[in-house]
C-alpha positions in Angstrom: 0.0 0.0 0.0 1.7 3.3 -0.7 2.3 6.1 1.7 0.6 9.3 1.1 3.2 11.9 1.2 3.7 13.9 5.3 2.8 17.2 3.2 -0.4 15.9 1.5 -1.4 13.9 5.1 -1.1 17.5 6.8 -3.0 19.1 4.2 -6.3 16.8 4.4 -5.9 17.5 8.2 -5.7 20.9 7.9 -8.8 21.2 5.8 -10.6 19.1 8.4 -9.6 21.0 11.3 -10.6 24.5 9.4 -14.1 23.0 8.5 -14.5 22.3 12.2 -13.3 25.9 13.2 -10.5 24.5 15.2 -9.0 28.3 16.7 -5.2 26.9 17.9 -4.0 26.1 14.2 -5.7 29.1 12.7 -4.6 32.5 12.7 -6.5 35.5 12.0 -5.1 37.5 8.8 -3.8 41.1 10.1 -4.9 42.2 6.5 -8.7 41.5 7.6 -8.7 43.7 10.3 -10.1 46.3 9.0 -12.8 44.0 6.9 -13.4 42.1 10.6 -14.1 45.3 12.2 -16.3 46.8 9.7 -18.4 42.7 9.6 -18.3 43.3 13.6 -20.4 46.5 13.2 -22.6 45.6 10.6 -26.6 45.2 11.0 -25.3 41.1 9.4 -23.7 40.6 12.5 -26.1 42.5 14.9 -28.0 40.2 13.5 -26.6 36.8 13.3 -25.9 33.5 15.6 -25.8 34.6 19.4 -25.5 32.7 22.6 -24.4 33.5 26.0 -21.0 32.5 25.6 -20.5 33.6 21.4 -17.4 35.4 20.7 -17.5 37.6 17.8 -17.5 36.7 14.4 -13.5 35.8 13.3 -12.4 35.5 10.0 -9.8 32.4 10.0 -7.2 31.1 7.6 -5.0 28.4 7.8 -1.3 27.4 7.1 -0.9 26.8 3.6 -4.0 27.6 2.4 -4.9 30.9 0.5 -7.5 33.0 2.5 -10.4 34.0 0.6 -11.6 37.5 0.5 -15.2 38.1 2.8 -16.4 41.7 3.3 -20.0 43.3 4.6 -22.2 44.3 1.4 -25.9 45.3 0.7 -27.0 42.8 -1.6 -30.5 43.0 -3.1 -32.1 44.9 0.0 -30.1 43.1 2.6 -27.3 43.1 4.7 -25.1 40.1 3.8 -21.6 38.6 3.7 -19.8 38.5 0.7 -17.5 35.9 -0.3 -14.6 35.6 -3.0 -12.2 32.4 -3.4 -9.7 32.1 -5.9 -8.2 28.4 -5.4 -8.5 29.1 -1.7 -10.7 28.5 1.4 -10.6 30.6 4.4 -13.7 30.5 7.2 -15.4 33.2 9.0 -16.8 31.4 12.0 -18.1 32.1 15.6 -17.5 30.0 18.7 -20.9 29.3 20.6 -22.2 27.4 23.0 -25.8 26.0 23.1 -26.8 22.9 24.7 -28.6 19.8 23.2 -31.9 20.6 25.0 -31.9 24.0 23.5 -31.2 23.2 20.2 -34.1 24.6 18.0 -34.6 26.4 14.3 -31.5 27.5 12.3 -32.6 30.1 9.8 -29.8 31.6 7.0 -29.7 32.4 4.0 -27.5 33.2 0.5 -27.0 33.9 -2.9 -24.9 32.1 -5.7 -24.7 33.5 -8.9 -23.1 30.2 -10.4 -21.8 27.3 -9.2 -17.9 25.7 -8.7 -16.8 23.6 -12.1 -16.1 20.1 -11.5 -16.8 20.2 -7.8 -18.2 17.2 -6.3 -18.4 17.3 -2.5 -18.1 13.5 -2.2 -15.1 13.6 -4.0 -11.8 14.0 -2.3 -9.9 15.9 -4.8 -13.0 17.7 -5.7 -14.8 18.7 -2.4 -15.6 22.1 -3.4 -18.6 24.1 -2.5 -20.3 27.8 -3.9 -21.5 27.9 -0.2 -21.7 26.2 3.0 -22.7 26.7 6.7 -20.6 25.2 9.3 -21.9 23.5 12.2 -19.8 21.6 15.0 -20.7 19.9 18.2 -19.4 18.0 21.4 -19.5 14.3 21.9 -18.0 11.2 23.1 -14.6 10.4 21.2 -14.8 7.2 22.5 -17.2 6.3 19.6 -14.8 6.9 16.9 -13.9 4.2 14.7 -10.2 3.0 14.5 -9.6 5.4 11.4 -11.5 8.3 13.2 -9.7 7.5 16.2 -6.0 7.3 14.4 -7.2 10.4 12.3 -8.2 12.8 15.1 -4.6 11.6 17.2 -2.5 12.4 14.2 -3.9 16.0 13.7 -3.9 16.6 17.7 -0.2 15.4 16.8 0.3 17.9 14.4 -2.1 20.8 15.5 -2.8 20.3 19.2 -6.2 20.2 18.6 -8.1 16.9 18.0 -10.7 16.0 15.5 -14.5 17.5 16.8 -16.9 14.9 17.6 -19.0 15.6 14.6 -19.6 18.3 11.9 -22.5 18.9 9.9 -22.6 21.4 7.0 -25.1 22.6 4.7 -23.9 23.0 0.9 -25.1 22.9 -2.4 -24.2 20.4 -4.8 -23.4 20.6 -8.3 -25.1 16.7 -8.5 -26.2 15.6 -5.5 -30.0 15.2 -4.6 -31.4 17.8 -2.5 -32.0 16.4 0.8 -29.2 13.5 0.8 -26.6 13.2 3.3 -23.0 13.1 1.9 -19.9 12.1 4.3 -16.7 13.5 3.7 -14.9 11.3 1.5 -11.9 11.8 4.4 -13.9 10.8 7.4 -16.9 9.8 8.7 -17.2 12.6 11.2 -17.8 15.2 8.9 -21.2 14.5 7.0 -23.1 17.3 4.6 -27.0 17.8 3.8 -27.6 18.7 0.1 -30.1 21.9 0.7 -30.0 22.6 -3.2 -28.9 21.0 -6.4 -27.6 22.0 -9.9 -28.2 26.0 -11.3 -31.9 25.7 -11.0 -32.5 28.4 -8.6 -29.2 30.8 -9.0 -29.1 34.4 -8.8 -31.7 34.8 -6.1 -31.9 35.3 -2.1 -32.7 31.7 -0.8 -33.8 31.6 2.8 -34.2 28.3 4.7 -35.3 27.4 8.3 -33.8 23.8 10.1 -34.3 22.3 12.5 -30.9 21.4 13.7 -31.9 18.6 16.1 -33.5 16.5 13.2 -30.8 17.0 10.6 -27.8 15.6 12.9 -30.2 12.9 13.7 -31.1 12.4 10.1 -27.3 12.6 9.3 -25.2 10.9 12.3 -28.5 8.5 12.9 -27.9 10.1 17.2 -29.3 13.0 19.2 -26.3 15.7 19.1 -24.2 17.0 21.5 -23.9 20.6 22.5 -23.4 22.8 19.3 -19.7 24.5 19.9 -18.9 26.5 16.7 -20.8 27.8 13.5 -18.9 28.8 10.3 -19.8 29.8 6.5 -17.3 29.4 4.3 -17.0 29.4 0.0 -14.1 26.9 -1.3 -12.9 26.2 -4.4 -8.4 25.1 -3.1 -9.0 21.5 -4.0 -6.9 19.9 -6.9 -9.1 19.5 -9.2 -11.1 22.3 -9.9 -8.8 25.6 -8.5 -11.8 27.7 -9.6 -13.4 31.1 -8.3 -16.5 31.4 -7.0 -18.5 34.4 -5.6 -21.3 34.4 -2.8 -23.8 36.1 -0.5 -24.9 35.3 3.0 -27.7 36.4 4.8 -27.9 36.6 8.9 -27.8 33.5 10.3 -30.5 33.4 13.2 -31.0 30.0 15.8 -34.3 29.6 17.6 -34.0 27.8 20.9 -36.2 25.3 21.9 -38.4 26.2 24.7 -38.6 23.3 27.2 -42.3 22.5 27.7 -43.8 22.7 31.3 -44.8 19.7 32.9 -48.8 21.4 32.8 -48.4 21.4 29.5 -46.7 18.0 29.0 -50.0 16.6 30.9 -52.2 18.5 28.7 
């Protein structure tokens, strides 16, 4: 069986740990500063993912990887994020904490004027995407498999920061059904729900609302842990299709679940 090559093995990891918006082996760029501060006082971010223990909104690149360009813009009548990559993937992302109980209705949002050539998100050397929101939760490493487990030591090796229990993204494919679950052609940990399809419905505001319970049920077939981190992020580094790509997001707002009484319950 041949070796995959240290700098290639580090690479994979390193796109693993950016999609799970791992903060010790990302640094913020000190030439978004001034792009971070002007996203910090926007009406997107008034308006976006909050919890009691959020940090701000952060854009993060990683070692060896080119950063892509995200700026606040007015898109159409609303605030939004927008997104350039040129052969590179960068993430903004915010660190949250909300617990399984609370875990209600995600609503965001985007735009994509056309999609990534060649990308195919189950494909390793392809797994490109116009868009995607980031989601990453808490749970019990002990249930990794043996390549999970081997996988999340080498990059804690390497990074000092282990694989995340699970990540769940929503992306659009350029094939994929809508509504199918796609794992990560890398590991199983990282899994993706296909929220559109194809260059059907281009060019316009989508808005969606999910209920983030169901999906990582529907996707890791187990009740999630507490949700830890939430990203969006527009890639197009991998080797095959070292494209551009141009997007829009909307605010991103969750709606916690309100515990029932035990009145109502016996109602």
């Amino acid at each position: 069986m041949p070796r995959v090559p240290v700098y290639r093995t580090v690479l994979a990891l390193a796109g693993l740990l950016l999609l799970s918006a791992c903060a010790t082996t990302m640094t913020t760029d000190p030439d978004d500063e001034a792009a971070q501060q002007a996203l910090s006082r926007s009406a997107w971010a008034a308006a976006s993912m909050r919890s009691s223990d959020a940090d701000g909104w952060q854009h993060q690149v990683f070692p060896g990887k080119r950063r892509s360009e995200y700026r606040h813009a007015y898109k159409q009548g609303r605030d939004a994020v927008m997104v350039r990559a040129h052969a590179s993937a960068s993430m903004l992302r915010q660190r949250v904490r909300i617990e399984p109980a609370a875990l209600g209705q995600l609503r965001f949002s985007w735009l994509v004027p056309s999609l990534v050539a060649q990308a195919d998100i189950a494909q390793r050397d392809a797994d490109d995407a116009p868009v995607r929101l980031v989601l990453v939760f808490e749970g019990d490493r002990l249930r990794f498999s043996a390549k999970d487990t081997a996988l999340s030591d080498l990059s804690e090796a390497l990074t000092g920061e282990p694989l995340p229990y699970a990540t769940l993204m929503y992306d659009w494919s350029n094939r994929h059904p809508e509504g199918s679950v796609v794992r990560n052609p890398r590991t199983s940990r990282i899994r993706k729900i296909v929220m559109e399809t194809g260059e059907g419905r281009l060019n316009r505001w989508l808005d969606y609302e999910r209920d983030v319970r169901a999906d990582f049920v529907s996707a890791f077939g187990e009740p999630p842990g507490a949700l830890l981190g939430i990203g969006i992020m527009t890639d197009t580094d991998t080797d095959n299709t070292q494209s551009r790509a141009q997007a829009w997001y909307g605010a991103l707002e969750h709606r916690p679940r309100v515990a029932r009484s035990r009145t109502a319950q016996a109602d």
